[in-house]
C-alpha positions as CSV (number, residue, x, y, z in Angstrom):
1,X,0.0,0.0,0.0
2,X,1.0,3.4,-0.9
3,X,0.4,6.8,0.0
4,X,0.8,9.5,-2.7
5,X,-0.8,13.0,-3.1
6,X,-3.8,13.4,-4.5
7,X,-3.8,15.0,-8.0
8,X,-7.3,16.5,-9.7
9,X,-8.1,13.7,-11.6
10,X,-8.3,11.4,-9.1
11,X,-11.0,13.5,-7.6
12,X,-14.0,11.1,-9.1
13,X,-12.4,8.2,-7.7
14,X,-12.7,10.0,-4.6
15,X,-15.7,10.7,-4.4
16,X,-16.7,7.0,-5.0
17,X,-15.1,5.9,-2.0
18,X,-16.5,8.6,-0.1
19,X,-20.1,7.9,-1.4
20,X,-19.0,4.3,-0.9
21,X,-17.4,4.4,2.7
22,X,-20.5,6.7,3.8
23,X,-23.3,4.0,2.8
24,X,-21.4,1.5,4.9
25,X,-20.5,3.6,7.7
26,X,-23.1,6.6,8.1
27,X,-26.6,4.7,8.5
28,X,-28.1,7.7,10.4
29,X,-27.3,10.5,7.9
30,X,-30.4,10.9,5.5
31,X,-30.6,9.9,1.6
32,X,-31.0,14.3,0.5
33,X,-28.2,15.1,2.9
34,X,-25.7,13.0,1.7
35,X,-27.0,13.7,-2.0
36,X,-26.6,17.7,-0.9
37,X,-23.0,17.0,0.0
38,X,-21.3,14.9,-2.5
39,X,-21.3,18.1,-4.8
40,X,-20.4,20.0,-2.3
41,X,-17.2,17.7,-1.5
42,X,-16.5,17.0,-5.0
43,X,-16.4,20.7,-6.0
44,X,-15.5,22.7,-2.6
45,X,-14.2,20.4,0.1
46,X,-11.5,17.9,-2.0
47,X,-9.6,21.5,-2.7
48,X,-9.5,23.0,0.7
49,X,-8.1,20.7,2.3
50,X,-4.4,18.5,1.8
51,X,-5.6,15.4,0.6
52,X,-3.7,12.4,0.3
53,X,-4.8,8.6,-0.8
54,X,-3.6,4.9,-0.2
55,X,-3.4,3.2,-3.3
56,X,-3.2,-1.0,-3.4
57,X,-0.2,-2.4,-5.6
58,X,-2.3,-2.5,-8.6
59,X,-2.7,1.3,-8.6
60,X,-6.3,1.5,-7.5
61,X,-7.4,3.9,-4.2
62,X,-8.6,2.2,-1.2
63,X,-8.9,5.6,1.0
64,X,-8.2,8.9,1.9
65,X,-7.7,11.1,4.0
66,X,-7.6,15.4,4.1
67,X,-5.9,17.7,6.4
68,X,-6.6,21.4,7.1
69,X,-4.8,23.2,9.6
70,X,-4.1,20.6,11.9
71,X,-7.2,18.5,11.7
72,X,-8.3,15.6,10.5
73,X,-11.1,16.9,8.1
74,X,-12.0,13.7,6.2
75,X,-10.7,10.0,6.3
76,X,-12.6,7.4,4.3
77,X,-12.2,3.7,3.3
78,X,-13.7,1.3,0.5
79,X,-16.4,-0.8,2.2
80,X,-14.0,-3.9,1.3
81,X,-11.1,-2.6,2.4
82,X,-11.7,-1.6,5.7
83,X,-10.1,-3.9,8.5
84,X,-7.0,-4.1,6.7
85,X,-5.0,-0.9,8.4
86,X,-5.3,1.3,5.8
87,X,-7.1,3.8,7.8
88,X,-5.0,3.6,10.7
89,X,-1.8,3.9,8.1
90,X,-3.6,7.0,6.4
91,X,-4.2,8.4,9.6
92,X,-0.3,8.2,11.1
93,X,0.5,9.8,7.8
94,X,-2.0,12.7,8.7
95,X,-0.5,13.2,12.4
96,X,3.1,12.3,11.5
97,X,3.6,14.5,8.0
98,X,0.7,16.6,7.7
99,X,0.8,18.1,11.5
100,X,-2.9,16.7,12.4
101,X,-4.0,16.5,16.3
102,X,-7.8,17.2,16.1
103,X,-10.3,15.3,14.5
104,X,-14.3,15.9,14.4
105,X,-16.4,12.9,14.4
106,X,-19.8,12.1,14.2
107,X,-21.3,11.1,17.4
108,X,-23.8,8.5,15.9
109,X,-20.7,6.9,14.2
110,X,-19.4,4.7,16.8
111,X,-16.7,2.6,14.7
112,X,-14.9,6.1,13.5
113,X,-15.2,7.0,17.4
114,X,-13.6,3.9,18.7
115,X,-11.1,4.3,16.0
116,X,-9.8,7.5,16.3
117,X,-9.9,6.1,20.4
118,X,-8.0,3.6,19.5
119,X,-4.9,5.6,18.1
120,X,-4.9,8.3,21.1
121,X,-7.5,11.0,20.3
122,X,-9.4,11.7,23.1
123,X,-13.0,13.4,22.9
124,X,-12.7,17.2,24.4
125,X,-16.2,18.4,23.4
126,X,-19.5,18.2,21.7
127,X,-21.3,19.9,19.0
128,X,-25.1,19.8,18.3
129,X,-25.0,19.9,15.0
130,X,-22.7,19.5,12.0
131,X,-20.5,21.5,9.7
132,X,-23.7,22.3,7.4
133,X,-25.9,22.8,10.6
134,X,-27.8,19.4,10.3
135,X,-28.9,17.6,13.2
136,X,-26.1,14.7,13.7
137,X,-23.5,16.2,16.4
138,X,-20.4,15.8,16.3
139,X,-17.7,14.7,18.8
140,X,-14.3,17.1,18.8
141,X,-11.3,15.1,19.8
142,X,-7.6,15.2,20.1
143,X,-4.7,13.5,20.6
């Protein structure tokens, strides 16, 4: 597995695992809302942040994971790769070479919580609602 920067074109492949790795993981968010983001991260969110990507041997992304001053902003996995470290590897890339010691997680997503537990972040606060101002609160941790 390697970890390379992301270039433009890779941006639809992106957002394919993200759409992907959200269906899997993010039961509670709705079917509009996560139809109003993935615009919104394709066009917006994929260039603001430093995004880097794990790709297997044959070339092909697994995950990602994006970085804006200092926190973890998005890390995502393809369904069937998930269990396999790649997450935890794209993660000690984010921390170790990208400067990343906060992360926000959603609090109805209890494997990402657990996770991000799992490799030291602790949770220092609560939000009521989201980034967009929707209902599903989120968790503010750090290592």
């Amino acid at each position: 597995m390697n970890i390379e920067i992301v270039e433009k074109a890779d941006h639809f492949q992106l957002i394919e695992v993200w759409e992907a790795s959200v269906r899997a993981t993010h039961d509670f968010l709705a079917e509009d809302d996560l139809q109003e983001l993935k615009p919104l991260i394709l066009e917006e969110y994929f260039d603001a942040v430093d995004l880097r990507c794990a790709k297997n041997g044959n070339g092909e992304i697994q995950g990602f994971c994006g970085v804006y001053d200092g926190n973890i902003e998005m890390l995502f996995i393809l369904p069937e790769a998930r269990g396999k470290g790649i997450g935890t590897m794209l993660a000690a890339y984010a921390i170790k070479e990208q400067g990343a010691s906060k992360v926000d997680v959603n609090e109805q997503n209890e494997l990402a919580l657990g996770f991000y537990q799992h490799i030291g972040f602790k949770v220092t606060g609560r939000s009521p609602v989201d980034g967009q101002g929707k209902p599903y609160p989120l968790l503010h941790m750090v290592l």
